[in-house]
C-alpha positions in Angstrom: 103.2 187.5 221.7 106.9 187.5 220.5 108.4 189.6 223.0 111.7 189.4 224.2 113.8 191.4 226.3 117.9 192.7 227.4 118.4 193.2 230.9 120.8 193.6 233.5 124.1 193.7 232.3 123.8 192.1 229.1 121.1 190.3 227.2 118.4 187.8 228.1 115.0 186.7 227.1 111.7 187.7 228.3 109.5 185.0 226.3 111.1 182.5 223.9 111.0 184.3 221.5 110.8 182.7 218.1 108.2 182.0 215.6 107.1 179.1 217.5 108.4 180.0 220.8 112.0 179.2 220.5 115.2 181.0 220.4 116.7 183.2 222.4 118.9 186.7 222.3 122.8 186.8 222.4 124.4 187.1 226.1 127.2 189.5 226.2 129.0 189.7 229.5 129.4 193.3 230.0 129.1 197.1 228.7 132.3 196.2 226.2 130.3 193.3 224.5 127.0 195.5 224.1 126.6 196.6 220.4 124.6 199.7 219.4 120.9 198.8 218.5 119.1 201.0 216.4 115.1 201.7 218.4 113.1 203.9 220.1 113.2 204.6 223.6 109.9 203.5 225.6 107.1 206.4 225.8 107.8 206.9 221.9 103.9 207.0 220.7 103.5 205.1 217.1 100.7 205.6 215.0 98.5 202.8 214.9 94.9 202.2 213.4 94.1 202.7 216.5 95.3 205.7 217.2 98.8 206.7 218.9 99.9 203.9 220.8 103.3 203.8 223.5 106.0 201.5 221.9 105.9 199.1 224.1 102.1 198.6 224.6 102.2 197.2 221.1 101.2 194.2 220.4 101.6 190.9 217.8 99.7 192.2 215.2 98.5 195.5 216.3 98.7 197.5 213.1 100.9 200.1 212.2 100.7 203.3 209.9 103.7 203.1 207.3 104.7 205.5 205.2 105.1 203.2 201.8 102.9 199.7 202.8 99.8 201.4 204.6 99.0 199.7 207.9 100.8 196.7 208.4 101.2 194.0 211.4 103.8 193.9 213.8 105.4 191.0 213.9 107.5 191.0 217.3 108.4 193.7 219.8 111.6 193.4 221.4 113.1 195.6 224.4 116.8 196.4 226.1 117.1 197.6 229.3 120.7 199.0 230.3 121.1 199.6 233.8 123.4 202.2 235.7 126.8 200.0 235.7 126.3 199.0 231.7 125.6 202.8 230.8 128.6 204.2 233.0 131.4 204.9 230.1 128.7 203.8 227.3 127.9 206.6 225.4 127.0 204.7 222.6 124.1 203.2 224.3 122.6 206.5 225.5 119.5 207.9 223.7 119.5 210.9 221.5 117.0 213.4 221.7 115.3 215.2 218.6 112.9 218.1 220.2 110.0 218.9 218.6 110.5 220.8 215.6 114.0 219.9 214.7 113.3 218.0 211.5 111.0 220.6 209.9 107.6 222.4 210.7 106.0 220.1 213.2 108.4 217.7 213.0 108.4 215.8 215.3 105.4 216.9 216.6 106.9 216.4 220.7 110.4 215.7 221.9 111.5 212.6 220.3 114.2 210.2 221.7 115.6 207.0 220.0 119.2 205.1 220.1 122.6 206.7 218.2 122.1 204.3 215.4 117.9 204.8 214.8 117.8 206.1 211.4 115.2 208.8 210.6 113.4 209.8 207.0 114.3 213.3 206.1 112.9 215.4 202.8 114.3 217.8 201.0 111.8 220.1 202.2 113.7 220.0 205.6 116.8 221.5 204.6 118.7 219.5 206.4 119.1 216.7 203.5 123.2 217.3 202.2 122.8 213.8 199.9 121.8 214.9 196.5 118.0 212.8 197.0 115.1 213.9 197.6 114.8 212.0 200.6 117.0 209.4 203.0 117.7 208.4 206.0 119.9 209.3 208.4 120.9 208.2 211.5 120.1 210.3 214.6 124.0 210.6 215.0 124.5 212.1 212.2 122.5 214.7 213.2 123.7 216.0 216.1 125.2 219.3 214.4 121.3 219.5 214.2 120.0 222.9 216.0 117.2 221.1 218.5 119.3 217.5 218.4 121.2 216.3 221.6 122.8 213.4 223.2 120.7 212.8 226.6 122.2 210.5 228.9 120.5 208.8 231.6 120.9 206.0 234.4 118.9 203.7 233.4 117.5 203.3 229.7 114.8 201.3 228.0 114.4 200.9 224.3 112.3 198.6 222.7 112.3 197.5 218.8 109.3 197.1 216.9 109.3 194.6 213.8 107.4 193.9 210.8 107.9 191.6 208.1 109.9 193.8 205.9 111.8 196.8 207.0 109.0 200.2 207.1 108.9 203.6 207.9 106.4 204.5 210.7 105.6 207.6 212.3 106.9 208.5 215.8 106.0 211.5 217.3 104.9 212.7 214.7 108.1 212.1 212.5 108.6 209.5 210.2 111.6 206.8 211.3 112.8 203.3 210.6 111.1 200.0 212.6 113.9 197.5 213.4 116.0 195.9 211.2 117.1 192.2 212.7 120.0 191.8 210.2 121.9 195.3 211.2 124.0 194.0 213.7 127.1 191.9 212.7 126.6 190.0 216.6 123.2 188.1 216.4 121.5 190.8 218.5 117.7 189.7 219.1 118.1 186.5 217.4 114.6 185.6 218.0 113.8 188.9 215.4 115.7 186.9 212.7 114.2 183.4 212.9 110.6 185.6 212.6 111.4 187.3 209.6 112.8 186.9 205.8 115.6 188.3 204.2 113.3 190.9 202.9 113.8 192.6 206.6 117.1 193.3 205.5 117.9 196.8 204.9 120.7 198.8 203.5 120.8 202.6 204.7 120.4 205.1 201.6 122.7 207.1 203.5 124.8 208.2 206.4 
């Protein structure tokens, strides 16, 4: 499969990792060069056709439930792994958690933990929505004044991104959130993601 993965103190590849096994992910040298990437942190369970399936036990064209497109195949599944010495004085990097029940009745169904940036769908029937819409998204660190919604820092962090061939709305525990969108950041993160996709990937938030 297309898989490719950021470890250590910066970024390097798992597989080559694009469309026909080429291409690799930028290299940054330290915490400093590490842009915030909008995922999911591993042990995230996605609804498949399948059933609820662990982030990163997805496959190449497993398929996923989306909230506009039905199910639809993943196209590539991409992780980043910051150890201790990139994390230390990174607060950008560290995951936020939404507990269960934060966004609404049920929602998300369990504790929920993706990156600063990871945008996720709210309604109106929420209450939480101050955008006059009936629904947007909003990133998870914009809603930290959120009763239930916390930074939760750790030593060691996994996320992993999950691509399809446009940018979808899946559900995660049980709340519905963005997949990964391989044009967000300005530095060439995951450039294997990009040489996969269209510009139909490319997504601009409907809100803050």
């Amino acid at each position: 499969m297309n898989k490719a993965r950021q470890t250590g103190t910066g970024f390097a590849p798992l597989h080559a990792g694009g469309p026909n096994g080429g291409g690799q992910n930028s290299v940054h040298s330290g915490a400093g060069g590490v842009p915030p990437v909008p995922c999911f942190l591993a042990g995230t369970r996605i609804l498949t056709r399948s059933g609820e399936v662990f982030v990163e036990d997805l496959r190449e064209n497993d398929r996923v439930l989306t909230r506009d497109n039905g199910f639809q195949p993943v196209k590539w599944v991409g992780e980043s792994l910051f150890c201790r010495e990139i994390l230390r004085g990174s607060s950008h990097l560290q995951p936020i958690l939404i507990k269960a029940g934060a966004l609404g009745d049920g929602v998300p169904a369990t504790d929920l933990f993706v990156s600063r940036e990871h945008q996720m769908l709210l309604t109106r029937r929420s209450g939480l929505l101050e955008v006059d819409s009936d629904e947007a998204l909003i990133s998870a660190k914009s809603l930290l004044s959120v009763a239930g919604v916390c930074s939760a820092p750790r030593t060691h962090v996994r996320f992993v991104h999950l691509l399809f061939e446009g940018h979808e709305i899946v559900l995660a525990d049980g709340a519905w959130s963005e997949s990964y969108r391989p044009f967000w950041s300005p530095d060439g993160v995951l450039e294997p993601a990009r040489q996969i996709v269209g510009p139909e990937a490319l997504y601009t938030p409907r809100a803050r």
